[in-house]
VOGU-3710 file (C-alpha; in Angstrom, 3 decimals, decimal comma):
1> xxxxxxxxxx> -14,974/3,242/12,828  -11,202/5,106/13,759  -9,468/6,217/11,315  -6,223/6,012/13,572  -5,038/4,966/16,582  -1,665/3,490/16,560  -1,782/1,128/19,377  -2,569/-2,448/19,990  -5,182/-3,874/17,652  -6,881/-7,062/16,679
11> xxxxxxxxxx> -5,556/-8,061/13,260  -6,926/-9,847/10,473  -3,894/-11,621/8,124  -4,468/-10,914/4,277  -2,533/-11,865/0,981  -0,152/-14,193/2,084  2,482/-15,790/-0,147  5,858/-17,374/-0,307  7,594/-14,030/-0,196  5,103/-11,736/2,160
21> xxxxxxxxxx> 1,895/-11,390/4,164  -0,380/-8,566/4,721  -2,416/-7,475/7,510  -5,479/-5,407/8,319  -5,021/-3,688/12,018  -8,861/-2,375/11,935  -10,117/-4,896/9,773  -14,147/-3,617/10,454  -13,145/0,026/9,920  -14,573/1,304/6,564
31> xxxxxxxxxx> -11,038/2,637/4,962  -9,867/-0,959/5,433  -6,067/0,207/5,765  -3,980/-3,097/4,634  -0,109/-2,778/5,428  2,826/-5,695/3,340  5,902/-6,894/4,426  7,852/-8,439/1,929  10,792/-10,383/1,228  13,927/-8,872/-0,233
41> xxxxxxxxxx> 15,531/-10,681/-2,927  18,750/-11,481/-0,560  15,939/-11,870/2,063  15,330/-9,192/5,076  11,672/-8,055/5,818  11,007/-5,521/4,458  7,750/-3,404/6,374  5,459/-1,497/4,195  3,239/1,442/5,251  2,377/-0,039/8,655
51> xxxxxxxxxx> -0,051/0,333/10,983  0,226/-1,389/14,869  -1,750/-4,804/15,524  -1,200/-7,288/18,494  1,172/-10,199/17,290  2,763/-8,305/14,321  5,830/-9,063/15,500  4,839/-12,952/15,702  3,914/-12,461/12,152  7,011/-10,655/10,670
61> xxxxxxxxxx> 8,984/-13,183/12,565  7,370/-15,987/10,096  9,544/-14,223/7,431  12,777/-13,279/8,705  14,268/-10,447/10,512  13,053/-6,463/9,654  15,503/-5,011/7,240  13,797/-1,749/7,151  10,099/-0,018/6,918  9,315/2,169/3,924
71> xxxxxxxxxx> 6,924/4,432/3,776  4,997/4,779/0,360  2,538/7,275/0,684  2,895/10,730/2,097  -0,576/10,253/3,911  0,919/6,721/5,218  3,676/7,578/8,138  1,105/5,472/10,196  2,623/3,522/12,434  6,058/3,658/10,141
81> xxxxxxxxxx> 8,451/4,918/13,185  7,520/2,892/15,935  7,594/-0,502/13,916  11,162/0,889/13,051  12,443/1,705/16,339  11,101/-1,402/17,925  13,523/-3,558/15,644  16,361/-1,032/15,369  16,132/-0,350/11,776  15,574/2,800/9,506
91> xxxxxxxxxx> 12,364/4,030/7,776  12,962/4,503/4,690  11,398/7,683/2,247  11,243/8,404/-1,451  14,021/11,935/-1,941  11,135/13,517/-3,670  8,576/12,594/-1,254  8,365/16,081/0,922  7,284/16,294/4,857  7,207/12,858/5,932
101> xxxxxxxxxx> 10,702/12,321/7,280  10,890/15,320/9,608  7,360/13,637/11,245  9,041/10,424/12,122  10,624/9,980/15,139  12,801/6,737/13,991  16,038/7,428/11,686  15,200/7,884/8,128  17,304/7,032/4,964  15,867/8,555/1,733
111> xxxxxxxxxx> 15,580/6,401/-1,393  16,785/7,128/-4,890  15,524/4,418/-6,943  16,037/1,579/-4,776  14,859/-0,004/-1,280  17,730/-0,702/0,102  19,383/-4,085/-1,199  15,678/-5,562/-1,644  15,585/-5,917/-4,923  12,098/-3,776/-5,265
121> xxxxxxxxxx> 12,223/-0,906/-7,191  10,650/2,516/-5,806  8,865/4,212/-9,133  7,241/7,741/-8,467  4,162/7,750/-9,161  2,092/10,953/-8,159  4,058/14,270/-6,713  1,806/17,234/-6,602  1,636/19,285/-3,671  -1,559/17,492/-2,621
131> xxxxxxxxxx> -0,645/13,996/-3,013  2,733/12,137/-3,226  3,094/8,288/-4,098  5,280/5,956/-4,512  5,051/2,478/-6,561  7,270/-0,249/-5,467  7,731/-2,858/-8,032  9,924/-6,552/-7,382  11,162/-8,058/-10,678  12,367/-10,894/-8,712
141> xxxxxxxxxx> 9,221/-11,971/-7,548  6,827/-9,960/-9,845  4,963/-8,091/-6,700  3,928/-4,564/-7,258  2,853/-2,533/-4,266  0,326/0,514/-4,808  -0,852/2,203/-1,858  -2,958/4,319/-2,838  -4,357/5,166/-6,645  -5,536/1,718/-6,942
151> xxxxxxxxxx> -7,826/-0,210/-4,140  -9,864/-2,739/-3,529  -11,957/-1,464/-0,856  -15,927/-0,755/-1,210  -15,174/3,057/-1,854  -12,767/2,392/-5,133  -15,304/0,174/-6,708  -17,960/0,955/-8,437  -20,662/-2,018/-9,052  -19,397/-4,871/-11,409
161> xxxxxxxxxx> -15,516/-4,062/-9,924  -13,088/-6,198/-7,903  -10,193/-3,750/-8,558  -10,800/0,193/-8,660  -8,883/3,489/-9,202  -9,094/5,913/-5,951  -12,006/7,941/-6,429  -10,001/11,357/-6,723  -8,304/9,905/-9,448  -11,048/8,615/-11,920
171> xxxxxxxxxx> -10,827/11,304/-14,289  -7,160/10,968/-14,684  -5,563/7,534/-13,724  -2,105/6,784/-13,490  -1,623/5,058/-16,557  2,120/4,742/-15,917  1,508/1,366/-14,465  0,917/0,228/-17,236  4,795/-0,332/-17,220  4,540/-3,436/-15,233
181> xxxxxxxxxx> 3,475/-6,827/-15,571  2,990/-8,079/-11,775  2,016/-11,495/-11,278  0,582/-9,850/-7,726  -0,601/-6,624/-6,954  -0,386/-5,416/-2,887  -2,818/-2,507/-2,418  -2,967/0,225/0,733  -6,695/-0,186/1,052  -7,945/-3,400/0,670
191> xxxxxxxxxx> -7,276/-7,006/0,007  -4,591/-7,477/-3,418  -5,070/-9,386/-5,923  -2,694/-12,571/-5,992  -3,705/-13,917/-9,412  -3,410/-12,673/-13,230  -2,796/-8,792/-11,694  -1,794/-7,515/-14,838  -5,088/-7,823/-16,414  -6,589/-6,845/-13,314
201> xxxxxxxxxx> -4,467/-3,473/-13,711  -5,368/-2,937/-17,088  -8,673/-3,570/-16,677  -9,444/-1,104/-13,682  -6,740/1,717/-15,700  -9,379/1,248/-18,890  -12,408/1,839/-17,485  -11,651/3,845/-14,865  -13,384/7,220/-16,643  -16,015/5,440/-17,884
211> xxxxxxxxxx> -17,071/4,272/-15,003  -16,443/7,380/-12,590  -20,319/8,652/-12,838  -21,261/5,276/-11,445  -19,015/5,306/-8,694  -19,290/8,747/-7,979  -23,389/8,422/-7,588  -23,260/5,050/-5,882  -21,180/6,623/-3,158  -23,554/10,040/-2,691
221> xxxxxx> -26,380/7,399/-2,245  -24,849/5,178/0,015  -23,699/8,304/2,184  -27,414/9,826/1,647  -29,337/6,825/2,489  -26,725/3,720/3,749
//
């Protein structure tokens, strides 16, 4: 199944609530990349990690009008600039997050601590020179957005798991979200998890080691025999 492609696709709608929506572009390709847009606490869309999909704009339109787009991961640019330039707003970049901005052709504004006047906060969460990720984190509605070290998709989960750390970071999971105490969790990969997320956190941070072997031999026999 592609891995990119940043026009037109066929979208499935995921995770909707009173104050976003989520989407799946590909929603049959095996990553299952899920972009969020979600509604500031003085309202304005706000466009997370997006990728393309026929009637996108339809859907954003349900919430308001685009405030900006943010991009979360470093991997994520996606379809970031385009969204951006199509409703004449910035994309906008954690200061520490390195490379991304130069690679989008939109203007970019680089965040502090802060997404603009959305109310969501933007906590760093991995900066190596492999992997840099950003948390975002709405007190005012208690939605956390993780687009990367945690997933829901068939890859992060080992058997017995509806919520999974990424499988490159079993051995040592980002325990620092342990901080929060989201009534919803919005995920990169996957479908979130709407309903008691906190637990569902803490659950998937706990056992993440302890469970690596499993996941880590149920995906070298899925790719060995499918």
């Amino acid at each position: 199944m592609p891995l990119k492609g940043s026009g037109p696709a066929r979208m499935r709608e995921i995770d909707r609530y009173d104050g976003g929506v989520g989407w799946m572009a590909h929603p049959d390709e095996r990553m299952q990349r899920a972009s969020h847009a979600v509604v500031g606490e003085s309202g304005g869309v706000w466009v997370l990690d997006p990728v393309g999909a026929d009637g996108l704009d339809d859907l954003l339109a349900e919430y308001g009008e685009v405030a900006g787009v943010a991009v979360l991961l470093d991997r994520h640019k996606r379809d970031a600039a385009a969204v951006a330039r199509r409703h004449d707003v910035s994309v906008y970049v954690p200061e520490w997050m390195d490379g991304v901005a130069p690679k989008l052709d939109a203007p970019v504004e680089r965040v502090h601590a802060d997404l603009g006047d959305s109310g969501f906060g933007v906590h760093e969460l991995i900066d190596t020179p492999l992997w840099q990720e950003a948390a975002l984190y709405g007190e005012h509605d208690g939605t956390l957005v993780v687009p990367e070290a945690l997933g829901t998709a068939e890859y992060f989960l080992a058997s017995g798991e509806s919520l999974g750390v990424h499988p490159a970071l079993r051995l040592k999971p980002p325990r620092s979200l342990r901080r929060f105490a989201p009534e919803r969790l919005l995920v990169g990969h996957g479908e979130g998890v709407l309903t008691d997320a906190a637990s569902a956190i803490s659950k998937a941070l706990k056992g993440s080691r302890r469970r690596a072997p499993k996941l880590y031999a149920e995906t070298i026999r899925s790719m060995l025999f499918g």
